[in-house]
C-alpha positions as a Markdown table, in Angstrom:
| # | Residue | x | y | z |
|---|---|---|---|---|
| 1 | Unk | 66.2 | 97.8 | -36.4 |
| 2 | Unk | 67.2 | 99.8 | -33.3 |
| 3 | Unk | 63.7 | 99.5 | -31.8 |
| 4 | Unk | 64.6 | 95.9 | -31.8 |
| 5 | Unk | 68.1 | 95.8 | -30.5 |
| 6 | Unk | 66.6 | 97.9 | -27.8 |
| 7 | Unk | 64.6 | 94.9 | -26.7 |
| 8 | Unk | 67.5 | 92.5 | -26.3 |
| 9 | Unk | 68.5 | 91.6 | -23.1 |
| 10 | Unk | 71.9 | 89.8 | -21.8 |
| 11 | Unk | 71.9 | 86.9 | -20.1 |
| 12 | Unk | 74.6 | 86.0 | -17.6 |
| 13 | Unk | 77.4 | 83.4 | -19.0 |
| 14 | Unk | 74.4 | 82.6 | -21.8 |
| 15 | Unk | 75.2 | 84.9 | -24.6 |
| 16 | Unk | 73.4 | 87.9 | -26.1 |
| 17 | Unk | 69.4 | 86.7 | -26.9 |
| 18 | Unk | 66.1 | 88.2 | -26.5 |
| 19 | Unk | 63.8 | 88.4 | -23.1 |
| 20 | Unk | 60.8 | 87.2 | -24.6 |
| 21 | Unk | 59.2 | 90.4 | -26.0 |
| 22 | Unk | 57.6 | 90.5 | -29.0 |
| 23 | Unk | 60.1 | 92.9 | -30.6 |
| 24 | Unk | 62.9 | 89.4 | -30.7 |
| 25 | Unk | 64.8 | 89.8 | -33.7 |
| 26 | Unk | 65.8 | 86.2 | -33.4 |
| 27 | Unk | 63.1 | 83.5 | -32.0 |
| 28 | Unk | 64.9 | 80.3 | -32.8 |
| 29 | Unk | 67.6 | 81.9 | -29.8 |
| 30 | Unk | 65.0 | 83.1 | -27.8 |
| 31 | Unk | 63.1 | 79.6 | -27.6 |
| 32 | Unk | 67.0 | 77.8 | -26.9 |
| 33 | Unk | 67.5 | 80.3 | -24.4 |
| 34 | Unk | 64.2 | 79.4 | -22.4 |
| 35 | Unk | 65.4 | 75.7 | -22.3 |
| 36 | Unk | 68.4 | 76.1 | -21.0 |
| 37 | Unk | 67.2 | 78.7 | -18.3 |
| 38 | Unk | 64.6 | 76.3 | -17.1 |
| 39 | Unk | 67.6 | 73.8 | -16.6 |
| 40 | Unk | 69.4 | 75.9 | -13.7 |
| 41 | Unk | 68.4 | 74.4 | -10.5 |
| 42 | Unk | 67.3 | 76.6 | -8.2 |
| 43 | Unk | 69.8 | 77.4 | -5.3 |
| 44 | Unk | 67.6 | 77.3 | -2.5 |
| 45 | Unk | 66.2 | 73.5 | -3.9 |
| 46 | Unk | 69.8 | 72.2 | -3.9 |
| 47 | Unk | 70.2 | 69.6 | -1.4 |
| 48 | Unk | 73.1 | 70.3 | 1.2 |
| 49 | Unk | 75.6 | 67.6 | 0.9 |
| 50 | Unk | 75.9 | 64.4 | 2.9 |
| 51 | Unk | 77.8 | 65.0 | 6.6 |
| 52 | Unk | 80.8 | 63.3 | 6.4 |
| 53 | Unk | 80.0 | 60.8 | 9.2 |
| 54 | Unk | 77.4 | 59.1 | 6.9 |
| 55 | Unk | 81.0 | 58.1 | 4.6 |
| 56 | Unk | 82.5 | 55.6 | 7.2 |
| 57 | Unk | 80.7 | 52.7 | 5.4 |
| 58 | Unk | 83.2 | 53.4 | 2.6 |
| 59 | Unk | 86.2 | 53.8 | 5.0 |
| 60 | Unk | 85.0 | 50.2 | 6.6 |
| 61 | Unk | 84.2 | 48.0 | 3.6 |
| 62 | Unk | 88.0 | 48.9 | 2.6 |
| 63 | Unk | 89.8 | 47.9 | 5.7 |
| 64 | Unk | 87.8 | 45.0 | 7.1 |
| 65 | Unk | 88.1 | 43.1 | 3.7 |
| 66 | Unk | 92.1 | 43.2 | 3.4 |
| 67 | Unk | 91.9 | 42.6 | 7.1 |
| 68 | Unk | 89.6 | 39.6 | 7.1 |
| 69 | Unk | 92.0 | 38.7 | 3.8 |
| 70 | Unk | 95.1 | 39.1 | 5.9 |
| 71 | Unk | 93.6 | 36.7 | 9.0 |
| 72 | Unk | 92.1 | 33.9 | 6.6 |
| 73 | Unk | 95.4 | 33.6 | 4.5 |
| 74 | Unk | 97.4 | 32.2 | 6.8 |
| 75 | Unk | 94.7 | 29.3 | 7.7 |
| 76 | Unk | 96.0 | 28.4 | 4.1 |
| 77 | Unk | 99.5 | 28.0 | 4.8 |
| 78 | Unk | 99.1 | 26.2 | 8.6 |
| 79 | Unk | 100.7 | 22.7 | 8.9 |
| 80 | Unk | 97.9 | 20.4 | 9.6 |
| 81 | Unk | 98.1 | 18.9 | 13.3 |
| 82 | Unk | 98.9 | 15.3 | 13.9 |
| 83 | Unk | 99.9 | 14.9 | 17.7 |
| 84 | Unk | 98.9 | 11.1 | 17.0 |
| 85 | Unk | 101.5 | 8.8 | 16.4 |
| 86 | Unk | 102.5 | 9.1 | 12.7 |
| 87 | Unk | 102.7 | 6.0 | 11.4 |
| 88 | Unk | 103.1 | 4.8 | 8.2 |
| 89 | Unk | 100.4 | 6.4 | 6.0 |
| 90 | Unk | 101.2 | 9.6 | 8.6 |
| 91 | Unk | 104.5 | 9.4 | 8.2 |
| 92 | Unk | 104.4 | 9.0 | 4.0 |
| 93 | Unk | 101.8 | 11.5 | 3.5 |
| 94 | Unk | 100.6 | 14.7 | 6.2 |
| 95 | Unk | 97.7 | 13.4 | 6.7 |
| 96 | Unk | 95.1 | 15.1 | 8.9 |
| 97 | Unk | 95.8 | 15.5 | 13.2 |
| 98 | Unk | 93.7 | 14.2 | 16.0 |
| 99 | Unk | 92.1 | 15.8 | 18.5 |
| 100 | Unk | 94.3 | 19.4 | 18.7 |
| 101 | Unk | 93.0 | 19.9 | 15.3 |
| 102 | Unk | 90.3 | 21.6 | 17.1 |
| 103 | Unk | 92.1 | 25.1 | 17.8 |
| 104 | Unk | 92.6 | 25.6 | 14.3 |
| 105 | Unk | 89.4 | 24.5 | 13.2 |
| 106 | Unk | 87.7 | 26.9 | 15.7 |
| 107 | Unk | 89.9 | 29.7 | 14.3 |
| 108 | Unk | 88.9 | 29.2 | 10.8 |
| 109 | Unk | 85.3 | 28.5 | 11.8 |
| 110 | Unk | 85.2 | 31.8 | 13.6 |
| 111 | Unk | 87.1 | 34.1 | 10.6 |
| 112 | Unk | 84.5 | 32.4 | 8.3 |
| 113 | Unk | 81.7 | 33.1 | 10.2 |
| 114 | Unk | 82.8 | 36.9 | 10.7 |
| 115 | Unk | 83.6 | 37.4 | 6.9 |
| 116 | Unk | 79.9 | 36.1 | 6.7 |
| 117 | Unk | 78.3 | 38.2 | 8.8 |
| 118 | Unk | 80.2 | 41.1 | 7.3 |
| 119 | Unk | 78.8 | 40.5 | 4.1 |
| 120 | Unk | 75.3 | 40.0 | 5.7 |
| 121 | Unk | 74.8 | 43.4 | 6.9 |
| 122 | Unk | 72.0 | 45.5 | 5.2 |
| 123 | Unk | 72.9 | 48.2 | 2.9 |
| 124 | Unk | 71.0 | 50.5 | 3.9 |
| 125 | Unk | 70.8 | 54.3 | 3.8 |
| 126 | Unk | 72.6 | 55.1 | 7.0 |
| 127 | Unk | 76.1 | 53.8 | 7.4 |
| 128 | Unk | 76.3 | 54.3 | 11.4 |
| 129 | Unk | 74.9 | 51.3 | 12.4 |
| 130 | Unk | 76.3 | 49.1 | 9.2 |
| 131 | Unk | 79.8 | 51.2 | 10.6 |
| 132 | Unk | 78.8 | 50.1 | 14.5 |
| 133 | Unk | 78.7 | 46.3 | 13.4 |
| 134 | Unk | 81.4 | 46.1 | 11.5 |
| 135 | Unk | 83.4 | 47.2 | 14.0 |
| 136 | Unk | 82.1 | 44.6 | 16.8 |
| 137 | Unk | 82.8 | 41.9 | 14.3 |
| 138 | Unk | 86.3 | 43.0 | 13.8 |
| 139 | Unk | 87.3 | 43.7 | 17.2 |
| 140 | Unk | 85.9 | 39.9 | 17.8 |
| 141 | Unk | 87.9 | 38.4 | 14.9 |
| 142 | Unk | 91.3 | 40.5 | 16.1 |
| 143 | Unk | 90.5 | 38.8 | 19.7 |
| 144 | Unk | 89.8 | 35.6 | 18.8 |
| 145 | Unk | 93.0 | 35.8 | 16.6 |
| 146 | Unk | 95.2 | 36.6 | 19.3 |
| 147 | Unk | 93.9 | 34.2 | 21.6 |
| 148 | Unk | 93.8 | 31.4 | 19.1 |
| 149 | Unk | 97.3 | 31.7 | 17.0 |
| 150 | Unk | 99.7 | 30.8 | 19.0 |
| 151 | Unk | 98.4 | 27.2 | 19.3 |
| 152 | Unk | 97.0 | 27.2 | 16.0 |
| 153 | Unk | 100.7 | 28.1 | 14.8 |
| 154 | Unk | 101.6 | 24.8 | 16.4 |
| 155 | Unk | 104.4 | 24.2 | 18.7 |
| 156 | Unk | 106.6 | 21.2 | 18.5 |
| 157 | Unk | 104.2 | 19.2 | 20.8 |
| 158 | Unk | 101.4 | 19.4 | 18.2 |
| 159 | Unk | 103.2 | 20.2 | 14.9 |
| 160 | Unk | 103.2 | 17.6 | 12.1 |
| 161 | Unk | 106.6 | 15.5 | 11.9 |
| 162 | Unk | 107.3 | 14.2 | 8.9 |
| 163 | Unk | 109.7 | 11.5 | 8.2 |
| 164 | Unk | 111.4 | 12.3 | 5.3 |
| 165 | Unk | 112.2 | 9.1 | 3.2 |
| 166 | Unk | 115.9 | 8.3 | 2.7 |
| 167 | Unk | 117.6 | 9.5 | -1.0 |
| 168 | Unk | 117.8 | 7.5 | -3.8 |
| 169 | Unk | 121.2 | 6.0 | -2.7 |
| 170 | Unk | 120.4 | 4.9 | 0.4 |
| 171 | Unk | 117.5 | 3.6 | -0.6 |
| 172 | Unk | 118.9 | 0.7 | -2.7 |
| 173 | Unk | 119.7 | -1.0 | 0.5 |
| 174 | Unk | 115.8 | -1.2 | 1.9 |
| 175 | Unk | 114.9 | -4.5 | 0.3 |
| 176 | Unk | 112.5 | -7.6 | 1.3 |
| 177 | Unk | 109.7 | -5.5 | 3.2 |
| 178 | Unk | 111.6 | -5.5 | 6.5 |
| 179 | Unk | 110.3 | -2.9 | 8.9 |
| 180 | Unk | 111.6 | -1.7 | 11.7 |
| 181 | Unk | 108.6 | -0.6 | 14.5 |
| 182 | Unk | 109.5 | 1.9 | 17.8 |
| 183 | Unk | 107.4 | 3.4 | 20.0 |
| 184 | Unk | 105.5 | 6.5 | 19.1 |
| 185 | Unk | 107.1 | 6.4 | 15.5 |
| 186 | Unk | 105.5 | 3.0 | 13.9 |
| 187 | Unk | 107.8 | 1.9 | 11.0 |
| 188 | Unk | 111.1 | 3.8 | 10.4 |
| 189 | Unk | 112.5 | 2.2 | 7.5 |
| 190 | Unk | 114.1 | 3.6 | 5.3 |
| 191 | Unk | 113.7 | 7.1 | 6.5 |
| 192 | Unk | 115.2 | 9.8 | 8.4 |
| 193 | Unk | 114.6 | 10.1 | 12.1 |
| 194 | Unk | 113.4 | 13.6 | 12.6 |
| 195 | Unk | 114.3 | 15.8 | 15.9 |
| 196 | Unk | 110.4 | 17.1 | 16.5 |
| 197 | Unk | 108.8 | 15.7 | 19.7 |
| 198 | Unk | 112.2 | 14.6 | 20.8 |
| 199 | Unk | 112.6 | 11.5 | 18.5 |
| 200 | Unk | 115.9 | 11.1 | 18.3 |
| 201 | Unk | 116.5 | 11.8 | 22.0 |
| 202 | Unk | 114.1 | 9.3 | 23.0 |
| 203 | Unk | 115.5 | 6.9 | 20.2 |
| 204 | Unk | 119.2 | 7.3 | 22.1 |
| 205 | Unk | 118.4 | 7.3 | 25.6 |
| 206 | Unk | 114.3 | 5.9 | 26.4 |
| 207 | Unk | 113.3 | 3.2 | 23.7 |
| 208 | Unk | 113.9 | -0.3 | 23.5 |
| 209 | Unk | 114.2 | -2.8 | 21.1 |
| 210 | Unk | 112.4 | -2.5 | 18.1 |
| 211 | Unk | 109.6 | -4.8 | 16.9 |
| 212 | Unk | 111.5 | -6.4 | 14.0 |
| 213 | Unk | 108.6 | -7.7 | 11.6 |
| 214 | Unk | 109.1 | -9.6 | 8.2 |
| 215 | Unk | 105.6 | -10.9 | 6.6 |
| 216 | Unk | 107.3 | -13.3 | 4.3 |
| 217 | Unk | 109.0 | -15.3 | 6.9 |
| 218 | Unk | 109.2 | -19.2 | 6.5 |
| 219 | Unk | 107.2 | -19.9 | 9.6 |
| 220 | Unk | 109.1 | -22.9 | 10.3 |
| 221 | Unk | 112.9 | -21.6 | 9.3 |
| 222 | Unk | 114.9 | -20.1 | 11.4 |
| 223 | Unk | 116.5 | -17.0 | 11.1 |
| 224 | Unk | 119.3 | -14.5 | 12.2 |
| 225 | Unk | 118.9 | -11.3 | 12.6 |
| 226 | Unk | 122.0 | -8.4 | 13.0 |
| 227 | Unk | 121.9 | -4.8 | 13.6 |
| 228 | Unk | 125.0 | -2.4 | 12.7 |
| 229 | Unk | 126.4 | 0.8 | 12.5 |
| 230 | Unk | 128.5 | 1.1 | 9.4 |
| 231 | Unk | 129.3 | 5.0 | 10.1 |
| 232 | Unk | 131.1 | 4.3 | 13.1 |
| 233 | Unk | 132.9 | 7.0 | 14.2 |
| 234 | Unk | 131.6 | 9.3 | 11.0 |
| 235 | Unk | 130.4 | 8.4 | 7.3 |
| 236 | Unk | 133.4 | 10.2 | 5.7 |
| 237 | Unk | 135.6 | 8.0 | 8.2 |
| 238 | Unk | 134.6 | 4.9 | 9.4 |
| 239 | Unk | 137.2 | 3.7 | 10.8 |
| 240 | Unk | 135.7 | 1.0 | 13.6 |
| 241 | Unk | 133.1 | 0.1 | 10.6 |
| 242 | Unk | 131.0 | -2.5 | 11.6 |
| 243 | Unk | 129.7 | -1.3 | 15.2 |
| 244 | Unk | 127.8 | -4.2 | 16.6 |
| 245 | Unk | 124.6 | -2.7 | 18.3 |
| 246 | Unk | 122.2 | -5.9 | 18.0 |
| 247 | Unk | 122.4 | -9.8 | 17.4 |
| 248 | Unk | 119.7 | -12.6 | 17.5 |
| 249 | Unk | 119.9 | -15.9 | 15.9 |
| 250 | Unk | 117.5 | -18.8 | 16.4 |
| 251 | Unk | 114.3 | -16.4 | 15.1 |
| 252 | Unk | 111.8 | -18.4 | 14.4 |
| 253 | Unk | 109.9 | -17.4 | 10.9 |
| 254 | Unk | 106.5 | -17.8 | 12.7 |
| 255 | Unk | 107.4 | -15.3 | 15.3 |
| 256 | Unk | 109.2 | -12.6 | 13.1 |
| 257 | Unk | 105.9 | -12.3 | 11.1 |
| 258 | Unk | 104.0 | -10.5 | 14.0 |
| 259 | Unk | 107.2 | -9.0 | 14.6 |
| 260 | Unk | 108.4 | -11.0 | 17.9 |
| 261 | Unk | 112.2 | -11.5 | 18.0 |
| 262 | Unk | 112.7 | -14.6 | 20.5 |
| 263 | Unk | 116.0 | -16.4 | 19.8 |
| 264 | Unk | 119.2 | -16.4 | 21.3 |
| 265 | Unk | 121.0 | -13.1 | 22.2 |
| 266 | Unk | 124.6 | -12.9 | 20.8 |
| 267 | Unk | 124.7 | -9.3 | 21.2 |
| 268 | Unk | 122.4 | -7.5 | 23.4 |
| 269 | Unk | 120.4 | -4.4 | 22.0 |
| 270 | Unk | 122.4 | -1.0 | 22.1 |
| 271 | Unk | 120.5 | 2.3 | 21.4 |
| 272 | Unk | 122.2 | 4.2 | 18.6 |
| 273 | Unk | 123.8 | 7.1 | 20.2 |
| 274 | Unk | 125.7 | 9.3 | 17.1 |
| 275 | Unk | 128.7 | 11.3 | 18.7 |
| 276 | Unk | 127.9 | 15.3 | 18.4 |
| 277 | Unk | 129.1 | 16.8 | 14.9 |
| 278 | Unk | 129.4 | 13.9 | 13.2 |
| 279 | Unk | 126.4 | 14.0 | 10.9 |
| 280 | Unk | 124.1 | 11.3 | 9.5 |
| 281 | Unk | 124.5 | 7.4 | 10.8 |
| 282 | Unk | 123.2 | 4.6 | 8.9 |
| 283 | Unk | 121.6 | 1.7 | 11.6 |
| 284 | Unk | 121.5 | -1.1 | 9.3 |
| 285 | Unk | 118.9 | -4.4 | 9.9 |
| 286 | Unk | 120.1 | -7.7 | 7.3 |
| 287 | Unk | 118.1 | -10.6 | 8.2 |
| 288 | Unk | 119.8 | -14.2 | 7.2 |
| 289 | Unk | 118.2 | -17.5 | 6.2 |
| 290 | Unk | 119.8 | -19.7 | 9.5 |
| 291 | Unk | 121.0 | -22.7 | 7.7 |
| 292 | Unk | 119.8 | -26.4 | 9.3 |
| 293 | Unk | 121.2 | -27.6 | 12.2 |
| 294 | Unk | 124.4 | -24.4 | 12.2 |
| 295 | Unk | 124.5 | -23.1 | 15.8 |
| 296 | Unk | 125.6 | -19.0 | 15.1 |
| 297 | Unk | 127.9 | -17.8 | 18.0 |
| 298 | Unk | 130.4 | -15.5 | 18.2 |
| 299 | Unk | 134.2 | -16.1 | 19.0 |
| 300 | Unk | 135.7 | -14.3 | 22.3 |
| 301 | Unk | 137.4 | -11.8 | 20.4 |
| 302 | Unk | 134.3 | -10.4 | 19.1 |
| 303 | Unk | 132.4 | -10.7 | 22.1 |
| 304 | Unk | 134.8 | -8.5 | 24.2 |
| 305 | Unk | 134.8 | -5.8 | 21.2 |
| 306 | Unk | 131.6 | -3.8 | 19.7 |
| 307 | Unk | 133.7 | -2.0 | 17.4 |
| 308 | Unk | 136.0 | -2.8 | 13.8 |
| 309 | Unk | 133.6 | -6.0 | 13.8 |
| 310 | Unk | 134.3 | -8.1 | 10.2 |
| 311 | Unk | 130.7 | -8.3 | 9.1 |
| 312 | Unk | 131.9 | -10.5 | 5.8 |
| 313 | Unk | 134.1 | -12.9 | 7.8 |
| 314 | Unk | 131.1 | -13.4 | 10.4 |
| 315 | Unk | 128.7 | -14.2 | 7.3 |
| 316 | Unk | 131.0 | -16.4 | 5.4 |
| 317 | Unk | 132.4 | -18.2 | 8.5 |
| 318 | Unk | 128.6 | -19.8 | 9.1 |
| 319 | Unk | 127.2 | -19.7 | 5.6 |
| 320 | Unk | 125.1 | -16.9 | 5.8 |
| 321 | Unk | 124.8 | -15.9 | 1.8 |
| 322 | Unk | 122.9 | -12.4 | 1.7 |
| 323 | Unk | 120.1 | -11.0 | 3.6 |
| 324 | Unk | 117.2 | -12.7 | 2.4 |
| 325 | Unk | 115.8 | -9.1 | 3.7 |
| 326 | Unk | 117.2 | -5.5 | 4.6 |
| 327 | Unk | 116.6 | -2.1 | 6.0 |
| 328 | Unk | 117.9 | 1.0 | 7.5 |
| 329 | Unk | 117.1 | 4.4 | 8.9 |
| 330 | Unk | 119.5 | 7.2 | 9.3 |
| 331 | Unk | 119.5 | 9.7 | 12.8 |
| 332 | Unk | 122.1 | 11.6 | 14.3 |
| 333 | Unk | 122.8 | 13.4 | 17.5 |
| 334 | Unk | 119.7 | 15.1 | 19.4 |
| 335 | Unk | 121.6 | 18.0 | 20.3 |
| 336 | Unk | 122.8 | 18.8 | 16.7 |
């Protein structure tokens, strides 16, 4: 017994077990102990770690992704341009621009084409030149961005305007399919005049008369045609309710279907021009059936005042009955 204990050796950090002599009291140990020895590494066949500036790839795949994330999320968001003249379908729905579309499309062409690219590169063993590109294509999206967002932004020259339609209330009075053409705009019945591009200036101080077109006109009927203010001096106190801006009569049916209003002037056009701070004006169209062989004319009285005109008197006096058709669109000052 103390011959064998003499032949047991220690083994750092691995217990007390034989050293492979013949004298081992305990072989089951001595064969475990073996194994586990032969499973140390040897120090000198370690390799040395990785130099830090092989890691980069790791630092780069994390911030050009949110990046790249951050650019393209906007494109998402961005009004769509439409520097054409919103018509109808334009102005119901935001449908797609013209020709400025191009600065956005270029932008999200170019972020796309980066975020490809980026995905592209090799994965290979070495992260400098994977590190290198990646920043080339970065620096190149971050230049084109800057470059490129301002117009793709938008400013009010090639932003979408949308004409919002009128509320429910207002609505009620937009019957018959009469619409109401100006320049740039197309049809603004029964809708809101928005301030983008300068509408409602130009509407006040640079268009004409508006192509007044009804599709269901009796070609060979005559009608009369009236334009009014109803909100004269302010909605919440119109006091010189009607204001006379426009009056035709002697249309004929044939020429207000392509929207042509020759007849005789009673009242020449006046461009609605809504006094500053007093909100929303209603500009009314009501279209009469002329009755046979009734000449329409207004007295002296009326003639010499705009203002406080008796719309009801005027209709009753010469027959009128209702508007076989009516619209309206609703503005107010340009510098409100």
């Amino acid at each position: 017994m103390p011959g064998q204990l003499l032949g047991v050796a220690a083994a750092p950090g691995l217990g007390l077990c034989c050293t492979g002599s013949s004298s081992c009291w305990d072989p089951w140990c001595c064969q475990l102990q073996r194994q586990r020895a032969s499973q140390i590494p040897d120090p000198a066949e370690i390799p040395a770690p990785r130099a830090l500036w092989v890691q980069p790839s790791l630092f780069w795949g994390a911030l050009t992704r949110p990046l790249l994330s951050l650019v393209t999320f906007p494109a998402l968001l961005m009004p769509r341009f439409n520097p054409a003249p919103p018509g109808t379908a334009a102005r119901q729905e935001n449908g797609p621009g013209g020709g400025e579309s191009s600065a956005l499309e270029l932008w999200q062409e170019t972020i796309s084409t980066a975020t490809s690219k980026l995905r592209a590169l090799p994965r290979s063993c070495s992260a400098v030149p994977r590190t290198l590109g990646r920043m080339k294509l970065l620096g190149a999206v971050l230049v084109t961005l800057a470059l490129l967002l301002p117009r793709a932004w938008g400013t009010e020259e090639t932003r979408t305007c949308i004409f919002q339609t009128l509320d429910e209330t207002d609505r009620e009075f937009c019957r018959g399919n009469l619409e109401v053409i100006y320049p740039e705009v197309g049809d603004v019945s029964c809708s809101y005049i928005p301030k983008c591009h300068g509408y409602r200036q130009r509407l006040s101080h640079d268009w004409a008369e508006p192509r007044v077109r009804f599709p269901w006109a009796k070609k060979n009927k005559k009608y009369v045609l009236v334009m009014v203010d109803p909100d004269s001096p302010n909605r919440a106190d119109p006091k010189y309710q009607f204001w006379r801006h426009w009056m035709v009569s002697d249309i004929l049916g044939s020429d207000l279907r392509v929207g042509k209003i020759k007849g005789k002037v009673l009242t020449s056009y006046g461009r609605p021009k809504p006094p500053r701070y007093s909100g929303y004006h209603r500009y009314q169209f009501r279209l009469y059936l002329q009755p046979e062989h009734e000449t329409i004319a207004l007295s002296e009285e009326e003639r010499d005042s705009l203002g406080s005109w008796d719309l009801k008197d005027f209709v009753e006096d010469f027959n009128l009955g209702h508007p076989v058709a009516s619209t309206q669109f609703l503005t107010k000052n340009y510098k409100d």
